[in-house]
N, C-alpha and C positions, 0 to 999 in steps of 0.2 A: 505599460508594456503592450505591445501587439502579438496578443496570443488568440489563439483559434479556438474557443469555448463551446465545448458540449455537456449539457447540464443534464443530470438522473434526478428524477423524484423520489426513487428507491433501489436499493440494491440491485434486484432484479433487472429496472433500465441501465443501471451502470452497466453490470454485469455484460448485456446484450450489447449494447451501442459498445462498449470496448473490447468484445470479438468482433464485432460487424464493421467495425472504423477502425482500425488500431491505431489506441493512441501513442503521442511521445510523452505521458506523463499522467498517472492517473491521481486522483485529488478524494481522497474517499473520507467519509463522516462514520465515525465507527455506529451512530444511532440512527440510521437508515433504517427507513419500514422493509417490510417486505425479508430480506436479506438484511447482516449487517454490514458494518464496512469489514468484521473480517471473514465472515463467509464470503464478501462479496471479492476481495483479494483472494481470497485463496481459489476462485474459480478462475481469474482472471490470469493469476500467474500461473496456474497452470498449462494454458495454452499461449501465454504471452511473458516469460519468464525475464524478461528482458525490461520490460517496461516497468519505468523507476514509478513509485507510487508511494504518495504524502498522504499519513492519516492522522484525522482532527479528530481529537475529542475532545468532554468536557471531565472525561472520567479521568482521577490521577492515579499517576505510576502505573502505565502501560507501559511505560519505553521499554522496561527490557522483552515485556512480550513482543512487541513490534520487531524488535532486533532480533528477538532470537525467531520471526517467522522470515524475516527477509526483507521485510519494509525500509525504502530508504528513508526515510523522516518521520516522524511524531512531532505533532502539535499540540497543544491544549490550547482550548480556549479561556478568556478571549485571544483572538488570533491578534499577531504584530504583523501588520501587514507587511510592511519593508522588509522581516523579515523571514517570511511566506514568499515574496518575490526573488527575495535572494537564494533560497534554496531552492526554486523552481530554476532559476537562471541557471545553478551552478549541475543540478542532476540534468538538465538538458544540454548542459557543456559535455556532461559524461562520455564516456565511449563504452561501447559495448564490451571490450574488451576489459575494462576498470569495473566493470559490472560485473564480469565473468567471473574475473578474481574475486573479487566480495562475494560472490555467490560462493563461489568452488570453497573460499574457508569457511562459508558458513556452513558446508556443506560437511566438511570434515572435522565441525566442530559438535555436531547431530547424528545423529544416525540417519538412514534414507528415510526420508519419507518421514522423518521427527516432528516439524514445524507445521508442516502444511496439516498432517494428521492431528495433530493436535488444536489446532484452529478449526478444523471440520468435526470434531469431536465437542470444541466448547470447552475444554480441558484448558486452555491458556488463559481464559476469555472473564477469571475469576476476578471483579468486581470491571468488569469492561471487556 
């Protein structure tokens, strides 16, 4: 694939380079120094709510925590690449507006401010 790659060493560079750049598609490692990958989503969707973001770990049975912060994908590793590429293809096909919708029911499936509090708190983040 010809994609445009900006690599973080740690949370914190994530964090920076995707306010400073915004990207189409954020790729986060939930065991990132510094920050993890969900501190480091939860900064990031804050100012950039829109931007679909795929988290890898090695740790099992996140998904529902990912879904119920707003994350569009969960990985574990080891990663399938082809289908890493597939779902990179298919959230960059997305529309803002198919994102909107996903948002707005996770939203009314939560109370304000559920998910995101709860990832800044560490409260979701119970074996990952």
């Amino acid at each position: 694939e010809d994609y445009e790659v900006l690599l973080a060493r740690s949370g914190i560079e994530a964090v920076n380079k995707a306010l400073t750049i915004p990207p189409d598609l954020v790729l986060l490692d939930i065991g990132m120094p510094d920050k993890d990958g969900w501190e480091a989503f939860a900064l990031i969707n804050r100012v950039q709510p829109f931007v679909p973001v795929i988290l890898i770990t090695a740790r099992l049975n996140q998904q529902r925590t990912a879904a119920a912060a707003g994350i569009e994908a969960l990985m574990e590793k080891p990663l399938d690449l082809a289908l890493l590429l597939k779902i990179i293809r298919d959230l960059l096909d997305q529309s803002d507006q198919e994102r909107a919708r996903r948002l707005g029911s996770l939203e009314s499936r939560n109370s304000p401010g559920h998910c995101l509090s709860q990832v800044e708190r560490g409260q979701s983040r119970s074996g990952g």
